[in-house]
Biopython code that builds the backbone (N, CA, C, O; Angstrom):
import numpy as np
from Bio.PDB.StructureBuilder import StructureBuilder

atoms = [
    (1, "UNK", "N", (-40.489, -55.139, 41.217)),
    (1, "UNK", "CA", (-41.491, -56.008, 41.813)),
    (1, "UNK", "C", (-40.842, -57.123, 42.620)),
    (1, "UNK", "O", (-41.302, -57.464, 43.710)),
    (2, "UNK", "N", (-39.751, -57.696, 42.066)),
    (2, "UNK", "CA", (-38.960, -58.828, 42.681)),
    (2, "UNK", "C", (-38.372, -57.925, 44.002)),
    (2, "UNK", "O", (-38.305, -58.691, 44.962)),
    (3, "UNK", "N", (-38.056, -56.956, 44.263)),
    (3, "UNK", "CA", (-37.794, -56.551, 45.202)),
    (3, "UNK", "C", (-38.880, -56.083, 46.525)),
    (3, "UNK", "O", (-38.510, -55.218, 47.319)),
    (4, "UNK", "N", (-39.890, -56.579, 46.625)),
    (4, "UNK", "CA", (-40.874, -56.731, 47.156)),
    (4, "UNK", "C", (-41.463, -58.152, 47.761)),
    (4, "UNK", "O", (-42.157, -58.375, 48.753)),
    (5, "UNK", "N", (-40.951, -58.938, 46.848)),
    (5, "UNK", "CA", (-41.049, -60.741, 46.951)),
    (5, "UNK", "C", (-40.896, -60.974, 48.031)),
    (5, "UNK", "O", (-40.033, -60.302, 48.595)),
    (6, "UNK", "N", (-41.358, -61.627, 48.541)),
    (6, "UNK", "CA", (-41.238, -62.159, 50.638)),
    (6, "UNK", "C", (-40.240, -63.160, 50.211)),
    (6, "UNK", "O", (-40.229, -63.725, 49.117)),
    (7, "UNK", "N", (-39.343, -63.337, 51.250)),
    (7, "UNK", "CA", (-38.292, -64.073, 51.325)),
    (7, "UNK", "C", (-39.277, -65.559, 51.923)),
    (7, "UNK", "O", (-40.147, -65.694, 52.783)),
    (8, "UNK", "N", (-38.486, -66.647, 50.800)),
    (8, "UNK", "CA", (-39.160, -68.195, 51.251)),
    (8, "UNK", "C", (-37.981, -69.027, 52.055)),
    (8, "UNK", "O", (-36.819, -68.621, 52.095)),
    (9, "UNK", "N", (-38.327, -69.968, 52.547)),
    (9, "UNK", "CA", (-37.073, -70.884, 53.205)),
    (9, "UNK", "C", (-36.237, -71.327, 52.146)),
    (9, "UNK", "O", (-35.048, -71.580, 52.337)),
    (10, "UNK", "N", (-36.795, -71.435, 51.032)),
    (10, "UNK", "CA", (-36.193, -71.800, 49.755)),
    (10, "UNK", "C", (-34.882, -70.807, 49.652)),
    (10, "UNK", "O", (-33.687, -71.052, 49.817)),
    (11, "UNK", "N", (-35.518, -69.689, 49.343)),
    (11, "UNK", "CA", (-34.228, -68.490, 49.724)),
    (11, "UNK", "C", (-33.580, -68.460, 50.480)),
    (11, "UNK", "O", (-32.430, -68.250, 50.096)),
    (12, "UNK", "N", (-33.741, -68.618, 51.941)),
    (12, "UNK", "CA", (-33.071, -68.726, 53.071)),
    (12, "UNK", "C", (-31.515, -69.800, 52.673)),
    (12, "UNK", "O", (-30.336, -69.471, 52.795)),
    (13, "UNK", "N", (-32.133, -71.212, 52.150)),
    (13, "UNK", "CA", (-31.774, -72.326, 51.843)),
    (13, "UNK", "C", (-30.456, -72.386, 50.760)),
    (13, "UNK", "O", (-29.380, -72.977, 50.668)),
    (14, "UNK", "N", (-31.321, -71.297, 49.939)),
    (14, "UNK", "CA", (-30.004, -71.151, 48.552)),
    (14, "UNK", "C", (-28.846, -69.959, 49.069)),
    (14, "UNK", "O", (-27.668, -69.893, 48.717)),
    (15, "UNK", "N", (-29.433, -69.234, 49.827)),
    (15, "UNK", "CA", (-28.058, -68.597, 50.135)),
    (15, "UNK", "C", (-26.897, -69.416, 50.952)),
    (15, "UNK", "O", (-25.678, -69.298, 50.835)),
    (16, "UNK", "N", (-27.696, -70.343, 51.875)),
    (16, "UNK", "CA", (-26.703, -70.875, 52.739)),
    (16, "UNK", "C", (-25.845, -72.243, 52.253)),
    (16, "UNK", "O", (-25.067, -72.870, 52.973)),
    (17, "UNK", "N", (-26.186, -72.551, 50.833)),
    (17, "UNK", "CA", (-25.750, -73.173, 50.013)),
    (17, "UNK", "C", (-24.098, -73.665, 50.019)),
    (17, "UNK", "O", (-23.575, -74.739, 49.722)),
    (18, "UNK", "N", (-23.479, -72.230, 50.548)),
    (18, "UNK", "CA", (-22.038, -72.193, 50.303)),
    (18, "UNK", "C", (-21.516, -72.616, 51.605)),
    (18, "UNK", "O", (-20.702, -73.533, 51.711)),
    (19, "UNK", "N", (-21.914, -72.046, 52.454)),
    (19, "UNK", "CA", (-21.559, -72.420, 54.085)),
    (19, "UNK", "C", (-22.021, -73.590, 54.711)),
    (19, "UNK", "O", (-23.172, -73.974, 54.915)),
    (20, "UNK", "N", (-20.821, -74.144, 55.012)),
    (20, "UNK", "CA", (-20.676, -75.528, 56.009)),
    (20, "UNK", "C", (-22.105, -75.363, 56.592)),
    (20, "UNK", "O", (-22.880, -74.443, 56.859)),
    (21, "UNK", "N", (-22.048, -77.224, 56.680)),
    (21, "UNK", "CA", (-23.274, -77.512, 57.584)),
    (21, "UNK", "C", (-23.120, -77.456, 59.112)),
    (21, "UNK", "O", (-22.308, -78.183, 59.685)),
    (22, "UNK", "N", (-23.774, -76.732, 59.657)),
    (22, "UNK", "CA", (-23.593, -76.558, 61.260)),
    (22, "UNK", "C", (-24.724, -77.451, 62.010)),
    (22, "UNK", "O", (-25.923, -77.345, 61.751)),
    (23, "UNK", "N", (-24.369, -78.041, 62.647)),
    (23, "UNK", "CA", (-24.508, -78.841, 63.747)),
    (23, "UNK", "C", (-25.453, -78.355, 64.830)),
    (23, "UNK", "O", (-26.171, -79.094, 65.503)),
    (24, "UNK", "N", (-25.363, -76.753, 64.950)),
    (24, "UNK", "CA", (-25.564, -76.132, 65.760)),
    (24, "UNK", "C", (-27.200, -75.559, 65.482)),
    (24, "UNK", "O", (-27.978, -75.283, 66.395)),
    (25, "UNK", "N", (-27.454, -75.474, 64.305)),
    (25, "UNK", "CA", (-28.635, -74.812, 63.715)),
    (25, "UNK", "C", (-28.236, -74.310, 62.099)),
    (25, "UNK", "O", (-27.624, -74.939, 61.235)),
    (26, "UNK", "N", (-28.741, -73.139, 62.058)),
    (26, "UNK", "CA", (-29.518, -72.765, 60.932)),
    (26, "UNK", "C", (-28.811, -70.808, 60.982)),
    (26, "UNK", "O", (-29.405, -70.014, 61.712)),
    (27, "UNK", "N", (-27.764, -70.398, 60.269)),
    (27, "UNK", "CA", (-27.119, -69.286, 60.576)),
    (27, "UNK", "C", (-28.086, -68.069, 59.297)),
    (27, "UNK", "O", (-28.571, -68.422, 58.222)),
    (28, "UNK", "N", (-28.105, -66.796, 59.835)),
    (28, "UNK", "CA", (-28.871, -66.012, 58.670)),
    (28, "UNK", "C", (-27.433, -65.222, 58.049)),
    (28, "UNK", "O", (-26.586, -64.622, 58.711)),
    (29, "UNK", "N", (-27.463, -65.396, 56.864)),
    (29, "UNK", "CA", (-26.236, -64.923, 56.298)),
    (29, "UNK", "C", (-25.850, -63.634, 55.916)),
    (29, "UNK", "O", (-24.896, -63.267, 55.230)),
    (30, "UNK", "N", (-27.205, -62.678, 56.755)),
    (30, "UNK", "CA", (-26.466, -61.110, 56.636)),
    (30, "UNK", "C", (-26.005, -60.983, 57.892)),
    (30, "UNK", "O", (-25.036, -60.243, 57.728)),
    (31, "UNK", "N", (-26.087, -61.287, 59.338)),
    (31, "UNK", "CA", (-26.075, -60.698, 60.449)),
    (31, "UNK", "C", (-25.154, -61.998, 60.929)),
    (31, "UNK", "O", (-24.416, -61.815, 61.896)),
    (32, "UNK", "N", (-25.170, -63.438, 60.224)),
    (32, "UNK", "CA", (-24.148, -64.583, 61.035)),
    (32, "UNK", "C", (-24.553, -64.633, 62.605)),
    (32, "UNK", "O", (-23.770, -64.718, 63.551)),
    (33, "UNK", "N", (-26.027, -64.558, 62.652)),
    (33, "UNK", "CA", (-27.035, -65.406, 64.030)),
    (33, "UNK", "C", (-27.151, -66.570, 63.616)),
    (33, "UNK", "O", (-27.416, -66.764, 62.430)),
    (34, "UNK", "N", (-26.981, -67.607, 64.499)),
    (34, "UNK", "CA", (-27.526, -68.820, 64.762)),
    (34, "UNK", "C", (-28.889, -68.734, 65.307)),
    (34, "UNK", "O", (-29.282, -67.855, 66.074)),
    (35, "UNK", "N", (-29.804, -70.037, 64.704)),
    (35, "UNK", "CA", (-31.315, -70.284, 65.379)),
    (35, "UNK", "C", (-31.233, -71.675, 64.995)),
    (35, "UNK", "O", (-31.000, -72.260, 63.937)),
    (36, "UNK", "N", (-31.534, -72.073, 66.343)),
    (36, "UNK", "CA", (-31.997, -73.688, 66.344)),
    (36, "UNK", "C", (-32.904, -74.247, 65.077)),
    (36, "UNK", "O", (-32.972, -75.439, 64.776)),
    (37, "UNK", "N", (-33.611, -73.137, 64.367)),
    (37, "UNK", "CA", (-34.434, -74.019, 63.611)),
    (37, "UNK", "C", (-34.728, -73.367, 62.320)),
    (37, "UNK", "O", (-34.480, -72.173, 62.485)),
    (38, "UNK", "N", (-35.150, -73.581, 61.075)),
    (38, "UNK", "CA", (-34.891, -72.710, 60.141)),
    (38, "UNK", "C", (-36.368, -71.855, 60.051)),
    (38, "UNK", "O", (-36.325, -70.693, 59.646)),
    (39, "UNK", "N", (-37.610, -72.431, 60.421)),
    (39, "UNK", "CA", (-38.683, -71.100, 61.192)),
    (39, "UNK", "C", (-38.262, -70.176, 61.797)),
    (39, "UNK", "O", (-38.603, -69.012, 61.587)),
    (40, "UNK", "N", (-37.442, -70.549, 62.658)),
    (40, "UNK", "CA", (-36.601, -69.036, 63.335)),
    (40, "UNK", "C", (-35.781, -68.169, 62.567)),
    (40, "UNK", "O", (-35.929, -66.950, 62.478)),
    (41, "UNK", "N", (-34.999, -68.788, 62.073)),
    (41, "UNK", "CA", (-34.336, -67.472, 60.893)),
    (41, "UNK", "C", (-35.435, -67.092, 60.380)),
    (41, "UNK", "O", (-35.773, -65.910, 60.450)),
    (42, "UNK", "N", (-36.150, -67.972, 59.805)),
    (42, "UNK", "CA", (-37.308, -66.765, 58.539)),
    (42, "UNK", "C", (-38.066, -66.008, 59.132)),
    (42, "UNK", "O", (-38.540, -65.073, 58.486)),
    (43, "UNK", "N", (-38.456, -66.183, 60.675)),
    (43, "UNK", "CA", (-39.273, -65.286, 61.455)),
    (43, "UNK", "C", (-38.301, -64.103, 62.005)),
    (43, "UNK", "O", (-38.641, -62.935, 62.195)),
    (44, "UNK", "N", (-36.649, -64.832, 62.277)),
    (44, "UNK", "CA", (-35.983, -63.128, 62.452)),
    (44, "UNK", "C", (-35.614, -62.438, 61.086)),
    (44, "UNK", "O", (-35.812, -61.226, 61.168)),
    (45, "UNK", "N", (-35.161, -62.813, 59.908)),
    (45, "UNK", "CA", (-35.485, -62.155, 58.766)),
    (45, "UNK", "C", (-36.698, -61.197, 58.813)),
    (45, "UNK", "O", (-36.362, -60.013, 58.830)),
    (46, "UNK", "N", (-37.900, -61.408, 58.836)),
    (46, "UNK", "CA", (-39.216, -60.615, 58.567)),
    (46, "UNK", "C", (-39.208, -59.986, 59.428)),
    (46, "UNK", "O", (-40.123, -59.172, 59.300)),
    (47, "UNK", "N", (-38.340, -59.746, 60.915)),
    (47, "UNK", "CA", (-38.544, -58.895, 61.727)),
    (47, "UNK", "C", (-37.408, -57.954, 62.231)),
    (47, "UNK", "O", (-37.306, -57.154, 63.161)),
    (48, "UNK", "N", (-36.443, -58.473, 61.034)),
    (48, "UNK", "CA", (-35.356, -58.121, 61.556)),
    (48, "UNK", "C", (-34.949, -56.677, 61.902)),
    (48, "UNK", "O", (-33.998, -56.505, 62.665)),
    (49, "UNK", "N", (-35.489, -55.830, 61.482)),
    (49, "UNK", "CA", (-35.653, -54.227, 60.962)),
    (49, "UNK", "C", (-36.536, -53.962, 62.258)),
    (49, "UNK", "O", (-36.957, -52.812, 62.129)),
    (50, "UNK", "N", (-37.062, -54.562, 63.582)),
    (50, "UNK", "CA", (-37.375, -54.105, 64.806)),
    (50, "UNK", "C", (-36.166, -54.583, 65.432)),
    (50, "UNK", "O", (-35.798, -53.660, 66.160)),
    (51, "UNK", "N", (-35.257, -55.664, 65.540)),
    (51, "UNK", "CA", (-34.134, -56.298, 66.049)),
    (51, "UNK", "C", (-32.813, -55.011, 65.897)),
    (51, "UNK", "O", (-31.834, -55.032, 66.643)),
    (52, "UNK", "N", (-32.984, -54.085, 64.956)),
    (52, "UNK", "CA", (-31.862, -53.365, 64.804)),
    (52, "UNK", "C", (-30.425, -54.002, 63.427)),
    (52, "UNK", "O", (-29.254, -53.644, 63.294)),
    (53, "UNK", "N", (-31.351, -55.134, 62.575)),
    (53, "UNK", "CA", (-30.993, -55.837, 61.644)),
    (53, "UNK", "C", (-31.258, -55.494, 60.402)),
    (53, "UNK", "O", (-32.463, -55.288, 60.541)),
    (54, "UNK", "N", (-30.974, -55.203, 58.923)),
    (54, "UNK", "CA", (-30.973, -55.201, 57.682)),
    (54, "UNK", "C", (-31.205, -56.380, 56.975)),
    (54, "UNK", "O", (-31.448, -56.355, 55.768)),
    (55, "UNK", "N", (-31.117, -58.027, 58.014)),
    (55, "UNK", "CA", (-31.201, -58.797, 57.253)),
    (55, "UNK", "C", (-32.432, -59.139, 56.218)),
    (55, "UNK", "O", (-32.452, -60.315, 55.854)),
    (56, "UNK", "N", (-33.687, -58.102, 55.574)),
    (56, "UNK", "CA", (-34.809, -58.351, 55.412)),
    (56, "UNK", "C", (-34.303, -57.917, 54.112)),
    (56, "UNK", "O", (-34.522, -58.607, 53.116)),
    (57, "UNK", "N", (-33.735, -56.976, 54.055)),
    (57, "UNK", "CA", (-33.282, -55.772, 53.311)),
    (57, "UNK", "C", (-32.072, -57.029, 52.291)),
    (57, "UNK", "O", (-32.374, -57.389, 51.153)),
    (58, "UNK", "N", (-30.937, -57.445, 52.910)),
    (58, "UNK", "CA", (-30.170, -58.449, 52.232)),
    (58, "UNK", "C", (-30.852, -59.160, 51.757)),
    (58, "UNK", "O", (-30.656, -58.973, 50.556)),
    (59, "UNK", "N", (-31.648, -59.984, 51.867)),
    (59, "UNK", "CA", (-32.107, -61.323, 51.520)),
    (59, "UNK", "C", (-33.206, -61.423, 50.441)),
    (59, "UNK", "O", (-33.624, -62.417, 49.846)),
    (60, "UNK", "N", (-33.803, -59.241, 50.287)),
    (60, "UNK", "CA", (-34.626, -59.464, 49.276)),
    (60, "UNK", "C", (-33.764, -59.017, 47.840)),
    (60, "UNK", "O", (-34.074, -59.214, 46.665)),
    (61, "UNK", "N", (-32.512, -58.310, 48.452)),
    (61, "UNK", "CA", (-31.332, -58.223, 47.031)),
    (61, "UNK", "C", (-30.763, -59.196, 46.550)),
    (61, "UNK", "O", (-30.594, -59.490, 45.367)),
    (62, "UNK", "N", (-30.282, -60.004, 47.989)),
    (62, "UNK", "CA", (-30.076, -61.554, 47.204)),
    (62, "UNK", "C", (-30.618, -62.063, 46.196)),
    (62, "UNK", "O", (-29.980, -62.485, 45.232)),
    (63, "UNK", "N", (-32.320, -62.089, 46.340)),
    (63, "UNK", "CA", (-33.647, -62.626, 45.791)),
    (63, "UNK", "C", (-33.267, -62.146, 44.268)),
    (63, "UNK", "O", (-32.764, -62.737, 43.312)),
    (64, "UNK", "N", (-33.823, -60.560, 44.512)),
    (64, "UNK", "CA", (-33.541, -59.808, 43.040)),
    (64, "UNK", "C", (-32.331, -60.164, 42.171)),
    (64, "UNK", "O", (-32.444, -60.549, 41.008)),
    (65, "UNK", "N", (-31.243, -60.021, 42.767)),
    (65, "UNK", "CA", (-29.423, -60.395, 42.177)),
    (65, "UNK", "C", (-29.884, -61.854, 41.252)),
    (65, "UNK", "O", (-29.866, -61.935, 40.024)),
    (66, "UNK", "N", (-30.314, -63.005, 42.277)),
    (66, "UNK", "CA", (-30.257, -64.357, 41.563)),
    (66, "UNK", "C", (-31.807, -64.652, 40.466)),
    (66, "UNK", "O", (-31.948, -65.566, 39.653)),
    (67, "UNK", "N", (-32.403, -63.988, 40.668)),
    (67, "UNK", "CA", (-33.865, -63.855, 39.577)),
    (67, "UNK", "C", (-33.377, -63.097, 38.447)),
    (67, "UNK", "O", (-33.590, -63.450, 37.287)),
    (68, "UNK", "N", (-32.608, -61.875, 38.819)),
    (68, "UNK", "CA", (-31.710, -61.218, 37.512)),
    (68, "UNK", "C", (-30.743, -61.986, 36.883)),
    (68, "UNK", "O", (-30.971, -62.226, 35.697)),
    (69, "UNK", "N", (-29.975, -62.324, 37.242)),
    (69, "UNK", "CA", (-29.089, -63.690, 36.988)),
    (69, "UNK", "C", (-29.745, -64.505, 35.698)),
    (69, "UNK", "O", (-29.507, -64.561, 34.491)),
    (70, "UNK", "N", (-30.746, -65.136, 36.651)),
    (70, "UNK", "CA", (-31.319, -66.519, 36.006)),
    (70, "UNK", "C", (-31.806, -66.502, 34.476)),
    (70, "UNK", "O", (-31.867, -67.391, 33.627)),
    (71, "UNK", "N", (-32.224, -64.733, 34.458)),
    (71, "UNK", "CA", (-33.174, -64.412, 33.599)),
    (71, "UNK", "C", (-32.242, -64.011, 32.638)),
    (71, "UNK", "O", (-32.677, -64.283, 31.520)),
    (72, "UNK", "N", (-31.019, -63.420, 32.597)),
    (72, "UNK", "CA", (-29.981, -63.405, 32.327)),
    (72, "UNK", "C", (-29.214, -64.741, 31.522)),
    (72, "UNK", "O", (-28.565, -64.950, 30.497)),
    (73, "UNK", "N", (-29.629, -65.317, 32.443)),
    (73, "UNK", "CA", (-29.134, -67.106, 31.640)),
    (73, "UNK", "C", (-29.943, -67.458, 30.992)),
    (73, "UNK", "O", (-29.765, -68.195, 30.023)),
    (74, "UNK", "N", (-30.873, -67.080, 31.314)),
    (74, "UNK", "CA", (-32.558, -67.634, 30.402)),
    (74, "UNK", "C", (-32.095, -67.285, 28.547)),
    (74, "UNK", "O", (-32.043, -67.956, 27.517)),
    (75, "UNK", "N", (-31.791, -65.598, 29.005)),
    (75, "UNK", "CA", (-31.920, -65.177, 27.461)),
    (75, "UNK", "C", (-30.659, -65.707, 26.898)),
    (75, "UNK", "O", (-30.559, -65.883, 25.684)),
    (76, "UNK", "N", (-29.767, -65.949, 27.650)),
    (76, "UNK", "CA", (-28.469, -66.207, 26.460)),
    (76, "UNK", "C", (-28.187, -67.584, 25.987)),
    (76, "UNK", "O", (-27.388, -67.819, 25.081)),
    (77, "UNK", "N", (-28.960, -68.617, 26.714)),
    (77, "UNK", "CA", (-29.181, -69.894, 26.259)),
    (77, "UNK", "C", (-29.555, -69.802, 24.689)),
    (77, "UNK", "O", (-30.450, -69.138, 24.164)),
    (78, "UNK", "N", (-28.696, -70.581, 24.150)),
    (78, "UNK", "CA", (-29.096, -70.743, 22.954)),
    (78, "UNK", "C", (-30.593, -71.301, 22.333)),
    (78, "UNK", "O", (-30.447, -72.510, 22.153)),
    (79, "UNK", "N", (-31.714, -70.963, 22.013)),
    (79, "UNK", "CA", (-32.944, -71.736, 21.129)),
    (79, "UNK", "C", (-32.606, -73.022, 20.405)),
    (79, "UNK", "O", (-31.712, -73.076, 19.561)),
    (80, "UNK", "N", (-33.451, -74.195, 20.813)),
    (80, "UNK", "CA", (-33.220, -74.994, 19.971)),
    (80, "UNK", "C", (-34.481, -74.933, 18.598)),
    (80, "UNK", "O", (-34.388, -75.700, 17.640)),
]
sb = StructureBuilder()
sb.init_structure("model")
sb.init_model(0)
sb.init_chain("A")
sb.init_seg("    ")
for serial, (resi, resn, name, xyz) in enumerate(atoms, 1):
    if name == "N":
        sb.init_residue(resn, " ", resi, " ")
    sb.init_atom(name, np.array(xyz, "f"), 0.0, 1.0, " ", f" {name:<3s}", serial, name[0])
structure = sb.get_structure()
């Protein structure tokens, strides 16, 4: 089901977490395009798969990977 989840700017946001802040814009981190604005990445994300891009495809494994993760951390946290 998580692999179905629409990608949010939030997502967009946490992947780019690791990579320098650019000056320049707002980079999508499967394909390394620049867009002036971060509406534009999330609008070439959702379209990217007419562009000749996978980035729709990355960003909803990302999604899944870090929700598996979390849930992952969820259970092994100790109960107080």
């Amino acid at each position: 089901a998580s692999g179905r989840a629409s990608i949010t700017v939030r997502d967009i946001l946490t992947a780019s977490q690791l990579q320098p802040a650019s000056q320049r814009g707002y980079q999508c981190m499967s394909c390394c395009r620049l867009f002036p604005a971060l509406w534009s990445v999330k609008n070439h994300i959702q379209h990217s798969s007419q562009e000749g891009y996978s980035c729709k495809v990355y960003y909803r494994r990302l999604k899944a990977l870090r929700e598996k993760e979390h849930r992952e951390q969820k259970a092994a946290a100790p109960r107080v």
